[in-house]
Steps between C-alpha positions, in 0.01 A plus 500: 500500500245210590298581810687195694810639431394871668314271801802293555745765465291689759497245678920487513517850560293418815687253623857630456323860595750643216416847442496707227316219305772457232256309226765376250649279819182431635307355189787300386554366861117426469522332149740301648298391770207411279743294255637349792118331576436414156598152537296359793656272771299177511369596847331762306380291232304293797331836678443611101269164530390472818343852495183586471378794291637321145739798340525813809486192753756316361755800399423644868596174648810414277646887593396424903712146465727693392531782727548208742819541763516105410456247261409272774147699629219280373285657187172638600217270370187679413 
């Protein structure tokens, strides 16, 4: 299992606060979740460019645009 999948499935567990950490559920829940991103929005695409820091800059800012609560917030410039 890819390290993402264990940090995001953590990261579900956490939220829900499910306990005993059932791992089948949780890492297909989290692959999921991943393949759900893999096709950025273009409000992402424009926080991907407008960030600074070329690769970690721009994947940090497309996942913040999308951890949004709205498409309408403005993308951070720089």
């Amino acid at each position: 299992m890819s390290t993402m999948v264990k940090r995001v499935a953590q990261a579900l567990q956490q939220e829900m606060g499910t306990a005993p950490f059932d791992k089948t559920a949780a890492f297909a829940l989290a692959r999921a979740a991943i393949a759900a991103m893999q096709e950025p929005t273009e409000k992402m695409i424009d926080a991907w460019i407008s960030a600074p820091g070329a690769i970690k800059g721009g994947w940090q800012a497309m996942i913040d645009c999308a951890l949004r609560v709205t498409d309408d917030e403005p993308v951070a410039k720089g």
